[in-house]
PDBQT receptor file of N, H, CA, C and O in Angstrom, charges set to zero:
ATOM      1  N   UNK A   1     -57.144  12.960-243.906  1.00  0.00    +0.000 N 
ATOM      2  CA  UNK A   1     -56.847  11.630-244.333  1.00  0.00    +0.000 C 
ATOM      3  C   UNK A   1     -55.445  11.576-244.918  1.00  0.00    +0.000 C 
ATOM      4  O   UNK A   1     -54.772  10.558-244.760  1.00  0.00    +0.000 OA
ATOM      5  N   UNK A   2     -55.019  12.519-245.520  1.00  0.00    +0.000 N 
ATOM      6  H   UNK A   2     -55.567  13.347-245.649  1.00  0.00    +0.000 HD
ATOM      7  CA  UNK A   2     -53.961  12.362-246.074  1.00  0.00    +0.000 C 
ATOM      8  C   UNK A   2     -52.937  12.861-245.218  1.00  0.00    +0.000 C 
ATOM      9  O   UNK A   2     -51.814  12.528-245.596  1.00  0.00    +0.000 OA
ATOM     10  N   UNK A   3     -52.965  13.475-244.303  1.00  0.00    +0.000 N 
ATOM     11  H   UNK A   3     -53.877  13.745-243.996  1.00  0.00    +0.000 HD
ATOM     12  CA  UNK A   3     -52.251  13.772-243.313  1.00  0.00    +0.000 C 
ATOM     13  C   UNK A   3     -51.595  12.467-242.082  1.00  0.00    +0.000 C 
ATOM     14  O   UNK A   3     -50.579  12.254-241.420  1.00  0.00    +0.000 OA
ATOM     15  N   UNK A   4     -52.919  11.866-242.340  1.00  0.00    +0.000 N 
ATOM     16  H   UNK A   4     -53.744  12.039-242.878  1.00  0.00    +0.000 HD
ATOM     17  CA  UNK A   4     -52.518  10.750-241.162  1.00  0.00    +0.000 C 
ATOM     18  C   UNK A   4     -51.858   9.242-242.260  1.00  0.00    +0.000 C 
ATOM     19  O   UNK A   4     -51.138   8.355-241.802  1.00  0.00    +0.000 OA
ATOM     20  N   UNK A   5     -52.336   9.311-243.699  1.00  0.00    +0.000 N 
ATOM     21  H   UNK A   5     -52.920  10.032-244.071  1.00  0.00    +0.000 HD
ATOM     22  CA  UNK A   5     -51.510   8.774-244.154  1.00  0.00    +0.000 C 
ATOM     23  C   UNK A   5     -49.550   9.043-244.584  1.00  0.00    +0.000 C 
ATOM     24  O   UNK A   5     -48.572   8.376-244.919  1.00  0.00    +0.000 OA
ATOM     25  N   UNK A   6     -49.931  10.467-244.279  1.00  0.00    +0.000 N 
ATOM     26  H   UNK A   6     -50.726  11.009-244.006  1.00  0.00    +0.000 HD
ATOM     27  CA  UNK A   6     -48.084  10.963-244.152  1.00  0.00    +0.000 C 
ATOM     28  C   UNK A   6     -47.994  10.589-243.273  1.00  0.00    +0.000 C 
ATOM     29  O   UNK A   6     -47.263   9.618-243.467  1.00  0.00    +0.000 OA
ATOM     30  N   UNK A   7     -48.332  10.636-241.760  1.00  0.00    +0.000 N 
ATOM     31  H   UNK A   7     -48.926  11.425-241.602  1.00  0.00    +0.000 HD
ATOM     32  CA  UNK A   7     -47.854  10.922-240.848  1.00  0.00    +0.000 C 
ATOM     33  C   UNK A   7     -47.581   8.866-240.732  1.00  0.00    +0.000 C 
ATOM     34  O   UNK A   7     -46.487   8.556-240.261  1.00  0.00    +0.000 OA
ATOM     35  N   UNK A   8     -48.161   8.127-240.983  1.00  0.00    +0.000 N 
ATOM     36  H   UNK A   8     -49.050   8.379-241.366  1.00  0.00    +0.000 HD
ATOM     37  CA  UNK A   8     -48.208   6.717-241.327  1.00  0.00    +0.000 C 
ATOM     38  C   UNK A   8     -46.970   6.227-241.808  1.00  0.00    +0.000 C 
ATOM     39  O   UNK A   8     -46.345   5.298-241.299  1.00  0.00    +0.000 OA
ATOM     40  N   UNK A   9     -46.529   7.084-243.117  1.00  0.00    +0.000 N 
ATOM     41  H   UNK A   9     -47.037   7.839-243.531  1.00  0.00    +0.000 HD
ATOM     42  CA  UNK A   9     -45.203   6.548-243.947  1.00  0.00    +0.000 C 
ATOM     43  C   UNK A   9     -43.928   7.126-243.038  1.00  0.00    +0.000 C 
ATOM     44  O   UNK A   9     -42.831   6.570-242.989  1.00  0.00    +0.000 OA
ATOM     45  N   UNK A  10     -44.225   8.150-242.446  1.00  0.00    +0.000 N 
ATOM     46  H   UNK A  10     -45.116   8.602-242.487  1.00  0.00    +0.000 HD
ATOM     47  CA  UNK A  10     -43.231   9.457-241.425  1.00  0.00    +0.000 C 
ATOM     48  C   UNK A  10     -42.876   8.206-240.629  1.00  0.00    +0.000 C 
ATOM     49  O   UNK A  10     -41.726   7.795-240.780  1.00  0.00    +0.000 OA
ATOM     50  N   UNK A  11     -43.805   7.432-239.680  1.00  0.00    +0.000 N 
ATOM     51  H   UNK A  11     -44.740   7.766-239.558  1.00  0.00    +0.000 HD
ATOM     52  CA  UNK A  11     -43.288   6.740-238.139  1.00  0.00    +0.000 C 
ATOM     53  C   UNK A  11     -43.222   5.222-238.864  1.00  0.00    +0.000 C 
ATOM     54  O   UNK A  11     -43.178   4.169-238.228  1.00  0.00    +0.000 OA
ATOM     55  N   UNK A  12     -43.225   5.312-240.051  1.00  0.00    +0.000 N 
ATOM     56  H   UNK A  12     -43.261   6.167-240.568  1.00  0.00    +0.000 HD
ATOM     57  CA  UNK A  12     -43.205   3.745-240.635  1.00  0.00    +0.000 C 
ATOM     58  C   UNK A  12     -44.204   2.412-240.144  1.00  0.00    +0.000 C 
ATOM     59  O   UNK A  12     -43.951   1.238-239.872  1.00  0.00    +0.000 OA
ATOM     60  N   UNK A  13     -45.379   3.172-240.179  1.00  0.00    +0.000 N 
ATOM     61  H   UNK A  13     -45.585   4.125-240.400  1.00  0.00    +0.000 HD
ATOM     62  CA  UNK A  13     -46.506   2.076-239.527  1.00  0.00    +0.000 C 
ATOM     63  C   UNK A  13     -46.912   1.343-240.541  1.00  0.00    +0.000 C 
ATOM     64  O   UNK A  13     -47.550   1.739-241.516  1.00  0.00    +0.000 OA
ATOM     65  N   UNK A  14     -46.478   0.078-240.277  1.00  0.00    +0.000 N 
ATOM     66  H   UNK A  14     -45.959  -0.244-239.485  1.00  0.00    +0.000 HD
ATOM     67  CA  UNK A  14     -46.740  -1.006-240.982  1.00  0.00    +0.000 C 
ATOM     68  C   UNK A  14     -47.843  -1.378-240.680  1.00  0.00    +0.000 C 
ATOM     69  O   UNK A  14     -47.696  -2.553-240.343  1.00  0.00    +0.000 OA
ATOM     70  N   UNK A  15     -49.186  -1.025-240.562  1.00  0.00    +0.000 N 
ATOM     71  H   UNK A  15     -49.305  -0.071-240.837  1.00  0.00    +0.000 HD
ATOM     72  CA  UNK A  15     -49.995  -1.715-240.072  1.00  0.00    +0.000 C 
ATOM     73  C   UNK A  15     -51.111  -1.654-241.589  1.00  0.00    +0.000 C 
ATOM     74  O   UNK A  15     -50.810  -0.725-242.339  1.00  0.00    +0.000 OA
ATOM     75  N   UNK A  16     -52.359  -2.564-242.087  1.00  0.00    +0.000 N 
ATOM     76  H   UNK A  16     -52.603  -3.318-241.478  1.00  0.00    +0.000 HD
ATOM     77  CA  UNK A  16     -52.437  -2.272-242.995  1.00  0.00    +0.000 C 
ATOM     78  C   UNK A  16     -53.737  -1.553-243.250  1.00  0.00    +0.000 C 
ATOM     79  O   UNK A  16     -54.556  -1.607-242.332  1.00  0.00    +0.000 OA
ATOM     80  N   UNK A  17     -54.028  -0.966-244.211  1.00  0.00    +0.000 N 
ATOM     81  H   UNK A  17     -53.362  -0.923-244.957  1.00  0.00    +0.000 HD
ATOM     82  CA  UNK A  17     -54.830   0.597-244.399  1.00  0.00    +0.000 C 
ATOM     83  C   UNK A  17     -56.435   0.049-243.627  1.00  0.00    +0.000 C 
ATOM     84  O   UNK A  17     -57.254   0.808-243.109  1.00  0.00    +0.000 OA
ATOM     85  N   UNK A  18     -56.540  -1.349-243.738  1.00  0.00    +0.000 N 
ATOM     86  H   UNK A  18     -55.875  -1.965-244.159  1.00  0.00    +0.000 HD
ATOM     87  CA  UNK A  18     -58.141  -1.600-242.904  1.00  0.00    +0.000 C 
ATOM     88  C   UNK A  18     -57.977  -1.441-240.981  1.00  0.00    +0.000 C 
ATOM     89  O   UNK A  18     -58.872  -1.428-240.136  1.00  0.00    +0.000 OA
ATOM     90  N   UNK A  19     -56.442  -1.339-240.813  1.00  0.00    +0.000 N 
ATOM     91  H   UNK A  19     -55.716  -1.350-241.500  1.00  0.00    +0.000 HD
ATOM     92  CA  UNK A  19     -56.476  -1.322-239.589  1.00  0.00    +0.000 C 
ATOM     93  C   UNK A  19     -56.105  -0.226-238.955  1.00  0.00    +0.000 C 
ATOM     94  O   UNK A  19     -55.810  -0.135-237.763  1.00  0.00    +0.000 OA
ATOM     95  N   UNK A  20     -56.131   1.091-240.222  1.00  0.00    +0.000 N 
ATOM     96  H   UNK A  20     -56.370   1.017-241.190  1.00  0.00    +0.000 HD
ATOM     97  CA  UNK A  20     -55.768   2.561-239.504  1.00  0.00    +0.000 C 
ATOM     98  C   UNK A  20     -56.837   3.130-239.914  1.00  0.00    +0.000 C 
ATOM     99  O   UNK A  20     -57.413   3.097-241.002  1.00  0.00    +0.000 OA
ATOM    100  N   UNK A  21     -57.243   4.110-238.119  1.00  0.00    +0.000 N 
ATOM    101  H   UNK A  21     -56.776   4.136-237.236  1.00  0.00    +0.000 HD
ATOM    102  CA  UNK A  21     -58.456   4.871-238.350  1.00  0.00    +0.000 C 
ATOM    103  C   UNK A  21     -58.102   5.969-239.514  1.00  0.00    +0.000 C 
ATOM    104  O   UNK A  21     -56.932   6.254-239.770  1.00  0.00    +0.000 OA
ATOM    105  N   UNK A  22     -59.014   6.455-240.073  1.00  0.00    +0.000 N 
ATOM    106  H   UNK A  22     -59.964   6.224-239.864  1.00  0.00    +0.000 HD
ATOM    107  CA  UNK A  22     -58.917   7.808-240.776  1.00  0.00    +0.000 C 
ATOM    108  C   UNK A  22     -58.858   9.147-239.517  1.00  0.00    +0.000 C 
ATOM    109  O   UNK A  22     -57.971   9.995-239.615  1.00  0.00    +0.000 OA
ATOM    110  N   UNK A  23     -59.541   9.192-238.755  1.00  0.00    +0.000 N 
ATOM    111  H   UNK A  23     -60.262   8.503-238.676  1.00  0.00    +0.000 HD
ATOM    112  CA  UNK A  23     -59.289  10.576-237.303  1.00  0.00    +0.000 C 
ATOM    113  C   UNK A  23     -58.681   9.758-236.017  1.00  0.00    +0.000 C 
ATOM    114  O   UNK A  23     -59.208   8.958-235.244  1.00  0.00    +0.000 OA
ATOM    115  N   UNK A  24     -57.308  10.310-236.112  1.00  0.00    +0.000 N 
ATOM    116  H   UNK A  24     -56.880  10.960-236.739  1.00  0.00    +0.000 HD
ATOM    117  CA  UNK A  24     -56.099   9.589-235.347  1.00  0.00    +0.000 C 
ATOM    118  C   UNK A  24     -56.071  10.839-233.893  1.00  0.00    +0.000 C 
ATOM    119  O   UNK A  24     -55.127  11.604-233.691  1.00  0.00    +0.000 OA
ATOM    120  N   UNK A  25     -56.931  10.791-233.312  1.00  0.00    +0.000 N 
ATOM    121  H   UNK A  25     -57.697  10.170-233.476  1.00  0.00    +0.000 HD
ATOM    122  CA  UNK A  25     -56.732  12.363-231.974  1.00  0.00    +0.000 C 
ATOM    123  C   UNK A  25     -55.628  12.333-231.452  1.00  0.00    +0.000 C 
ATOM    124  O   UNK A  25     -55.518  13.025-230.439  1.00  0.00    +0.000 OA
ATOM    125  N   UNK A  26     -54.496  11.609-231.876  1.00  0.00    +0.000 N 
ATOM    126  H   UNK A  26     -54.585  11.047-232.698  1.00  0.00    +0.000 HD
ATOM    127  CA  UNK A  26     -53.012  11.889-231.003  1.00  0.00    +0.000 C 
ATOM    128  C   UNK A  26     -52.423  12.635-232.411  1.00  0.00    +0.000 C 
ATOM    129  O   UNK A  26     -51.996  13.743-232.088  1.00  0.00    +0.000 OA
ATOM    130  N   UNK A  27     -52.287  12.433-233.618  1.00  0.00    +0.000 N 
ATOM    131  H   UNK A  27     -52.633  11.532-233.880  1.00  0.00    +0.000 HD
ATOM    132  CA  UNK A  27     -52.058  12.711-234.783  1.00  0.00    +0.000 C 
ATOM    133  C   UNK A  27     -52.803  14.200-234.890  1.00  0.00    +0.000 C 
ATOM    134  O   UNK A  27     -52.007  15.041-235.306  1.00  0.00    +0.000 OA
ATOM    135  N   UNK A  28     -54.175  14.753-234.610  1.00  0.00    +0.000 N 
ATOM    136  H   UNK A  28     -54.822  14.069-234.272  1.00  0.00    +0.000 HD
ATOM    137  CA  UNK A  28     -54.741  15.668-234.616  1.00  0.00    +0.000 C 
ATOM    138  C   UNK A  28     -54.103  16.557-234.114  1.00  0.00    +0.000 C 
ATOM    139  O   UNK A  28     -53.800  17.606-234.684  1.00  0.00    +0.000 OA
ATOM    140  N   UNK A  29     -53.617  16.019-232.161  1.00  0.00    +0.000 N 
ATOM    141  H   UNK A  29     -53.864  15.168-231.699  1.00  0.00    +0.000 HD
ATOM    142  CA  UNK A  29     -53.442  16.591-231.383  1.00  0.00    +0.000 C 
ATOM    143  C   UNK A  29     -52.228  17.499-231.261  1.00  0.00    +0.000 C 
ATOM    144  O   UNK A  29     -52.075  18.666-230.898  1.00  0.00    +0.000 OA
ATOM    145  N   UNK A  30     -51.135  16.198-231.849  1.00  0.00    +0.000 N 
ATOM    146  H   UNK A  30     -51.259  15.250-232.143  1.00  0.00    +0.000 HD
ATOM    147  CA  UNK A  30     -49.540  16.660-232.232  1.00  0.00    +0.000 C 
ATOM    148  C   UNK A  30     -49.640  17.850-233.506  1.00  0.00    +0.000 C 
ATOM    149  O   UNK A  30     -48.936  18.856-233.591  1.00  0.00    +0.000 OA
ATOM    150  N   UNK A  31     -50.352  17.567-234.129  1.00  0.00    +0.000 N 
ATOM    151  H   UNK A  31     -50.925  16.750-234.059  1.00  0.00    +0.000 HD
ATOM    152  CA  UNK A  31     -50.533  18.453-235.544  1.00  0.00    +0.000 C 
ATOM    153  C   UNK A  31     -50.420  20.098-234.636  1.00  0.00    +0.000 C 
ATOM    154  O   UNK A  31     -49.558  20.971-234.737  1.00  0.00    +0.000 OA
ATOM    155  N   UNK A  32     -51.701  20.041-233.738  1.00  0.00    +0.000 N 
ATOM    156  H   UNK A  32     -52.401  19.332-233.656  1.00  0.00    +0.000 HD
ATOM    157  CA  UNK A  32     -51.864  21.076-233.598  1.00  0.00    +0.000 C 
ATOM    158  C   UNK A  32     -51.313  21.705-232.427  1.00  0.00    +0.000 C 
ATOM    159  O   UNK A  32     -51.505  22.908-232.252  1.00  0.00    +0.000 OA
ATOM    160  N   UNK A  33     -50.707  21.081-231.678  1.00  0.00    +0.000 N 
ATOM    161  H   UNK A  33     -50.551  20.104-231.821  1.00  0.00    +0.000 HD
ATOM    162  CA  UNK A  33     -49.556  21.465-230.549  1.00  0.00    +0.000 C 
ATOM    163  C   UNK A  33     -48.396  22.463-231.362  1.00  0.00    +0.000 C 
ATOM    164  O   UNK A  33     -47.498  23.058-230.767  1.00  0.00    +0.000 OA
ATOM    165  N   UNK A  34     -48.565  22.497-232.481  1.00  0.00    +0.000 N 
ATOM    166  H   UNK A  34     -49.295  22.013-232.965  1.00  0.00    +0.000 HD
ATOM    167  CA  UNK A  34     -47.430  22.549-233.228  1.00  0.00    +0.000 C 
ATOM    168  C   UNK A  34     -47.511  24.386-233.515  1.00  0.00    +0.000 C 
ATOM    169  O   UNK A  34     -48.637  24.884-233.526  1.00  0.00    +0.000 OA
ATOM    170  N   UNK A  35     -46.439  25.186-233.706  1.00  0.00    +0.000 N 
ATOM    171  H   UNK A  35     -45.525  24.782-233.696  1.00  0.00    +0.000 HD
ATOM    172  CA  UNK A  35     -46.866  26.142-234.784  1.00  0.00    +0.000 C 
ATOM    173  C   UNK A  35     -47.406  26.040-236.089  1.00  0.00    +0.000 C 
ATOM    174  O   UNK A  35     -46.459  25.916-236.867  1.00  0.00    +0.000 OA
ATOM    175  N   UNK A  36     -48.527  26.036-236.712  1.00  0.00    +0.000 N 
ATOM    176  H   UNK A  36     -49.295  26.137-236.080  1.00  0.00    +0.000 HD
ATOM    177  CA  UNK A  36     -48.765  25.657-237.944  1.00  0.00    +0.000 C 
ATOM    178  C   UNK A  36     -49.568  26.681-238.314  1.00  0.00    +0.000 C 
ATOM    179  O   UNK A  36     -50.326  27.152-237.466  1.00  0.00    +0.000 OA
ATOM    180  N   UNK A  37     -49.547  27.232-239.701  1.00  0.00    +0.000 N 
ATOM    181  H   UNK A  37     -48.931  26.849-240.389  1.00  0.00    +0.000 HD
ATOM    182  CA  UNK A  37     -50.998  27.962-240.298  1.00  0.00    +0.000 C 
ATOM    183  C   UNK A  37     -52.059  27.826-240.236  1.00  0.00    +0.000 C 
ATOM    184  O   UNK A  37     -52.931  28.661-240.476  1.00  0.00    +0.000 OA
ATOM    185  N   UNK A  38     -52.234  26.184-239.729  1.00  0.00    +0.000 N 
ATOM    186  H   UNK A  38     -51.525  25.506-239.535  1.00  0.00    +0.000 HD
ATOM    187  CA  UNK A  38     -53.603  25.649-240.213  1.00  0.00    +0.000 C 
ATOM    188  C   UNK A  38     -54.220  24.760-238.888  1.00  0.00    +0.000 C 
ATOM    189  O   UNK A  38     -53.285  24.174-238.343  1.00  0.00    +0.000 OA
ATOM    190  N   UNK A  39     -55.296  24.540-238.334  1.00  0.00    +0.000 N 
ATOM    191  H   UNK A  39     -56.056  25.016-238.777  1.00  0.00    +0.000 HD
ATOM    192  CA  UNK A  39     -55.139  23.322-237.283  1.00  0.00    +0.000 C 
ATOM    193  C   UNK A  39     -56.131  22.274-237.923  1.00  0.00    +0.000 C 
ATOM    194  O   UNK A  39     -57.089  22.408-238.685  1.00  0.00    +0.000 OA
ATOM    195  N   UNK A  40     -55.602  21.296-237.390  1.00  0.00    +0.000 N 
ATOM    196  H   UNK A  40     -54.824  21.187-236.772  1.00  0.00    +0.000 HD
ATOM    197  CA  UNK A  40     -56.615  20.033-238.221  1.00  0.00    +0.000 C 
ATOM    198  C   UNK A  40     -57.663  20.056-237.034  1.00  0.00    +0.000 C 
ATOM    199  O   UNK A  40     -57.565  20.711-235.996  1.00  0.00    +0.000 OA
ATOM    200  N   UNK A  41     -59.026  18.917-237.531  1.00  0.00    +0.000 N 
ATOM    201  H   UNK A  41     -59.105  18.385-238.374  1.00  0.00    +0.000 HD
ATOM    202  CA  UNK A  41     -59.921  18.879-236.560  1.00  0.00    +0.000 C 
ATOM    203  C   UNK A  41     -60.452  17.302-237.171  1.00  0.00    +0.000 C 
ATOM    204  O   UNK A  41     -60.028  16.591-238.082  1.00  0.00    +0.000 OA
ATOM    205  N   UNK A  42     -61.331  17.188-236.410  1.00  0.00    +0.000 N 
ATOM    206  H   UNK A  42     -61.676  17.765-235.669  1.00  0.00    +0.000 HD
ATOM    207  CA  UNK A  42     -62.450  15.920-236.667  1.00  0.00    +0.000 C 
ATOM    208  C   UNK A  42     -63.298  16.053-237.428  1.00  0.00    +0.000 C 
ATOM    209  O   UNK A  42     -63.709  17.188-237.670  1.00  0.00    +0.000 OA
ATOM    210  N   UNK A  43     -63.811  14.991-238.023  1.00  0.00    +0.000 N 
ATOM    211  H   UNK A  43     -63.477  14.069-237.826  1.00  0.00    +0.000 HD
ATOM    212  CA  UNK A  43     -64.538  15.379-239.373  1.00  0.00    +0.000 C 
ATOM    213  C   UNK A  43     -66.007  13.708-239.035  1.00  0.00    +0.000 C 
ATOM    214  O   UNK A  43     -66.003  12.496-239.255  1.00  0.00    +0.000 OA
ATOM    215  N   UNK A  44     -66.999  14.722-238.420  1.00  0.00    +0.000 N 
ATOM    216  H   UNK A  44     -67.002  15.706-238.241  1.00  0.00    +0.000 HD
ATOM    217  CA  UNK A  44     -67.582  13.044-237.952  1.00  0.00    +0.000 C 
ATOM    218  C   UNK A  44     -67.986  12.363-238.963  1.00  0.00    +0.000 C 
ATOM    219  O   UNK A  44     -68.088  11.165-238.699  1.00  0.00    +0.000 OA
ATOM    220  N   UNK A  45     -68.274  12.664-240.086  1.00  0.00    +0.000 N 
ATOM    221  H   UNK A  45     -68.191  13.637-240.301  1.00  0.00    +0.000 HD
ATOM    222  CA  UNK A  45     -68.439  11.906-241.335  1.00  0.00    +0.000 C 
ATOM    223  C   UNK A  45     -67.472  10.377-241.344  1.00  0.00    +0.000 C 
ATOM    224  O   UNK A  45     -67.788   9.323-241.896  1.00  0.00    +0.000 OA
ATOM    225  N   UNK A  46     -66.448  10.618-240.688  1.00  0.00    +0.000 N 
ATOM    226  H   UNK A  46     -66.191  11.474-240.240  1.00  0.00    +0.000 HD
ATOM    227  CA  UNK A  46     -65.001   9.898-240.583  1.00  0.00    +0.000 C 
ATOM    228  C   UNK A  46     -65.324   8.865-239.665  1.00  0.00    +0.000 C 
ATOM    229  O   UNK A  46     -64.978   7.701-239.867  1.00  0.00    +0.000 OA
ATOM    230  N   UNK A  47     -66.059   9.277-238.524  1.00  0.00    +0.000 N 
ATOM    231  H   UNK A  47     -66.339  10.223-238.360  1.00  0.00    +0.000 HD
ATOM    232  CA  UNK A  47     -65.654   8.474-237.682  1.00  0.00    +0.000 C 
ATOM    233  C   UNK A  47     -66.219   6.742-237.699  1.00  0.00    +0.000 C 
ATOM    234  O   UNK A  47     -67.234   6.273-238.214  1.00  0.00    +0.000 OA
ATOM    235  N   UNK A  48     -65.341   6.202-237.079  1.00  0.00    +0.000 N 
ATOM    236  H   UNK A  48     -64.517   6.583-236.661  1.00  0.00    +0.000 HD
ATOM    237  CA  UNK A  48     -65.117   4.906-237.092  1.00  0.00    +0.000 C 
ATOM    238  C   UNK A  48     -64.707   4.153-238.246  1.00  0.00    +0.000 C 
ATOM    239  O   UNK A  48     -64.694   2.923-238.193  1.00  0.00    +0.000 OA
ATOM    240  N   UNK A  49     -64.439   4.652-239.076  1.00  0.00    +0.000 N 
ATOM    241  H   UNK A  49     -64.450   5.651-239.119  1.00  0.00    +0.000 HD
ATOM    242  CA  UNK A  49     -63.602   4.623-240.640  1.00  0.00    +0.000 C 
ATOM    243  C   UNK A  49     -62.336   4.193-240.230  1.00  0.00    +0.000 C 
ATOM    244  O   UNK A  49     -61.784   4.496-239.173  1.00  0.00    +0.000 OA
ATOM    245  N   UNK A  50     -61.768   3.251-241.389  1.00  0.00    +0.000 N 
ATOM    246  H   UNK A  50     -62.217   3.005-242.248  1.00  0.00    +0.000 HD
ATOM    247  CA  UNK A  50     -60.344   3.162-241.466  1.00  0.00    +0.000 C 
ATOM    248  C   UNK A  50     -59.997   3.215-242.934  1.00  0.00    +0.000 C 
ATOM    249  O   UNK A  50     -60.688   2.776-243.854  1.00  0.00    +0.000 OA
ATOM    250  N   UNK A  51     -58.747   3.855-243.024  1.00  0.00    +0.000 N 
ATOM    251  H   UNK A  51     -58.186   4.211-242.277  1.00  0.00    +0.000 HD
ATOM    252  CA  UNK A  51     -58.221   4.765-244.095  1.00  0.00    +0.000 C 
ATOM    253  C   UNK A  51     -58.360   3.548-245.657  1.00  0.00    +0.000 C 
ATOM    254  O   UNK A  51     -58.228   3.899-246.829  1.00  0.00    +0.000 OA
ATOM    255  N   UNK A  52     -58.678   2.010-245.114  1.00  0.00    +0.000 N 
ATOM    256  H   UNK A  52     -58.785   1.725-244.162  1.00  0.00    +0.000 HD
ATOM    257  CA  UNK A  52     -58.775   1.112-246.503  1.00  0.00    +0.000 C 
ATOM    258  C   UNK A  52     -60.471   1.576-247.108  1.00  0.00    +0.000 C 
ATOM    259  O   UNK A  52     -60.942   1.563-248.245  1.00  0.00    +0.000 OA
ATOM    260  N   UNK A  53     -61.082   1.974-245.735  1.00  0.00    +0.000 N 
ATOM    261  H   UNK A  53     -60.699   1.984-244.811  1.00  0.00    +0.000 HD
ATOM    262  CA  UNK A  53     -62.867   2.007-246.245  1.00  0.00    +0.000 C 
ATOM    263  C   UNK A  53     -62.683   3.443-247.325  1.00  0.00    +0.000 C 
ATOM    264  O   UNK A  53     -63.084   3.481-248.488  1.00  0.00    +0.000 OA
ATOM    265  N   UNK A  54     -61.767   4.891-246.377  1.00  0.00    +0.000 N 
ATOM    266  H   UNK A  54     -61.442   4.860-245.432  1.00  0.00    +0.000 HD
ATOM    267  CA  UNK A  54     -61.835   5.804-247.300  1.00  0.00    +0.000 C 
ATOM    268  C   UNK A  54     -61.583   5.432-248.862  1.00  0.00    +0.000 C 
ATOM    269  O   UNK A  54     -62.312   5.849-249.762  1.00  0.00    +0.000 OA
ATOM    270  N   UNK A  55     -60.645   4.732-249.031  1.00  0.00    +0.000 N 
ATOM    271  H   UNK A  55     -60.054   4.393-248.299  1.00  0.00    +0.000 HD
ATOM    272  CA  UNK A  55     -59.512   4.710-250.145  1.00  0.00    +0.000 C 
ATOM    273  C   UNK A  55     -60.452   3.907-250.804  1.00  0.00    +0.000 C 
ATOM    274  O   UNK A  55     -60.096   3.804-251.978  1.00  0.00    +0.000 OA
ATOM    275  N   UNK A  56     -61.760   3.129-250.532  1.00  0.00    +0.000 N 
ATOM    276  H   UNK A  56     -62.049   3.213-249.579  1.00  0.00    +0.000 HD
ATOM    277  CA  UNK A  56     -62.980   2.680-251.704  1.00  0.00    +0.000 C 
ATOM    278  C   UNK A  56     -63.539   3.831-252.129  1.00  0.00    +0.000 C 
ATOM    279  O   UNK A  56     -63.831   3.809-253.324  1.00  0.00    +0.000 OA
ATOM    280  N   UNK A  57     -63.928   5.403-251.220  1.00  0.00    +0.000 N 
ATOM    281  H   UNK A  57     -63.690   5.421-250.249  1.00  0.00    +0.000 HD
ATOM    282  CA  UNK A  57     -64.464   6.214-251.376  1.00  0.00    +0.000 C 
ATOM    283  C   UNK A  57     -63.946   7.411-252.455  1.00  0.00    +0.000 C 
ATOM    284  O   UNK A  57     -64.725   8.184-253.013  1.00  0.00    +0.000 OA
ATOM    285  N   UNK A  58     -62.760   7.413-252.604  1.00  0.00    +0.000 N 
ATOM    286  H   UNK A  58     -62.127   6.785-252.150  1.00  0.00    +0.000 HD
ATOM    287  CA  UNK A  58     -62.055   8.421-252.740  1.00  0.00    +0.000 C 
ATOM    288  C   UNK A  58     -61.546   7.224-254.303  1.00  0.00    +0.000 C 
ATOM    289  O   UNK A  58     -61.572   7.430-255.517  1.00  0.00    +0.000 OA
ATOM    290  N   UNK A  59     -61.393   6.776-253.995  1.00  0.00    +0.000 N 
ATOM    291  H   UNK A  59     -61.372   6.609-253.009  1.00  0.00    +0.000 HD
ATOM    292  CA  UNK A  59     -60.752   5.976-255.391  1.00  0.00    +0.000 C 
ATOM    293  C   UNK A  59     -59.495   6.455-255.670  1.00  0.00    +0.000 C 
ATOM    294  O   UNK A  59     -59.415   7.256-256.601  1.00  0.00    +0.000 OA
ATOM    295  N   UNK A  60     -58.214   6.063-254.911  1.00  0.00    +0.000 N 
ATOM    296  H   UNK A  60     -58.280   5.413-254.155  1.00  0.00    +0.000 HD
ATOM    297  CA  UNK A  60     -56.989   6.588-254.679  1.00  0.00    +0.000 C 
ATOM    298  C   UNK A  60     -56.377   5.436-254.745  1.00  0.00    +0.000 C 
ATOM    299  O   UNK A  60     -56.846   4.298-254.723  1.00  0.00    +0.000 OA
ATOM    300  N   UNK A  61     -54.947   5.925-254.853  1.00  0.00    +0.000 N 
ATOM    301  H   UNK A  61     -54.566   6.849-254.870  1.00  0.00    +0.000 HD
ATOM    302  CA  UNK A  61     -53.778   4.422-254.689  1.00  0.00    +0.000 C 
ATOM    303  C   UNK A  61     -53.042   5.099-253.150  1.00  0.00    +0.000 C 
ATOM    304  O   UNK A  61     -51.853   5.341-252.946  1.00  0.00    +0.000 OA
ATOM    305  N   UNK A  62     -53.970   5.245-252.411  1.00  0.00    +0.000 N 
ATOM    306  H   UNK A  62     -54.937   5.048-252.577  1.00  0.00    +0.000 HD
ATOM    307  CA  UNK A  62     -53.380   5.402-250.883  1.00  0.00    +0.000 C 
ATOM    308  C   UNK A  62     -52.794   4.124-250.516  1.00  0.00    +0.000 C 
ATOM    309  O   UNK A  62     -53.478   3.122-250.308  1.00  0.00    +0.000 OA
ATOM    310  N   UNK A  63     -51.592   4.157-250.440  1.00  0.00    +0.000 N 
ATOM    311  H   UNK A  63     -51.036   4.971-250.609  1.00  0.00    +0.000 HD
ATOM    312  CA  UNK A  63     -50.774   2.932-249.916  1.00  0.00    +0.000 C 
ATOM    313  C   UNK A  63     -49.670   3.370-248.498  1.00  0.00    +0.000 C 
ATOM    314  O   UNK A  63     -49.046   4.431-248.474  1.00  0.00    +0.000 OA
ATOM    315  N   UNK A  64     -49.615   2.486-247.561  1.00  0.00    +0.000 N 
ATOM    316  H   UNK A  64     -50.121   1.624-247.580  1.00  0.00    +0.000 HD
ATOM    317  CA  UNK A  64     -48.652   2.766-246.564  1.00  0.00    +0.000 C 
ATOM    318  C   UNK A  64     -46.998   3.219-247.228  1.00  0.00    +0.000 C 
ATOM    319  O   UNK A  64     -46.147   3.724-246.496  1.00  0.00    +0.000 OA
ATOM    320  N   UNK A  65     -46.802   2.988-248.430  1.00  0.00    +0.000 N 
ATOM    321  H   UNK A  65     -47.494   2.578-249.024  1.00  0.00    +0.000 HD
ATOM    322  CA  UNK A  65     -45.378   3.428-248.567  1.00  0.00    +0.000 C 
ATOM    323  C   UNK A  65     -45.848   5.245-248.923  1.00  0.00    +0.000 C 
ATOM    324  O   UNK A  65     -44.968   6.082-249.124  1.00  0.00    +0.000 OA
TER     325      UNK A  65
């Protein structure tokens, strides 16, 4: 979640947090195309979530900036 909210402020997606999924599979995908330590994955708990439903869950000031 917090990955795809970086990756959100990174490409400047203005779009607003009820209209971005929380498991982004192009965002997953690029992550892990990548050399990295770590690879991300899917988390089905997530799915069909968008990152405003997490941010009731989590009780965060997740904001697009």
């Amino acid at each position: 979640m917090c990955l795809l909210a970086l990756y959100s402020t990174i490409t400047k997606d203005r779009r607003k947090l009820s209209e971005v999924p929380v498991i982004d599979d192009d965002v997953i995908d690029n992550h892990n195309s990548m050399e990295s330590t770590y690879q991300l994955g899917r988390n089905d708990f997530f799915q069909d979530w968008m990152l405003g439903d997490a941010k009731l869950i989590v009780n965060n000031q997740v904001t697009n900036k």
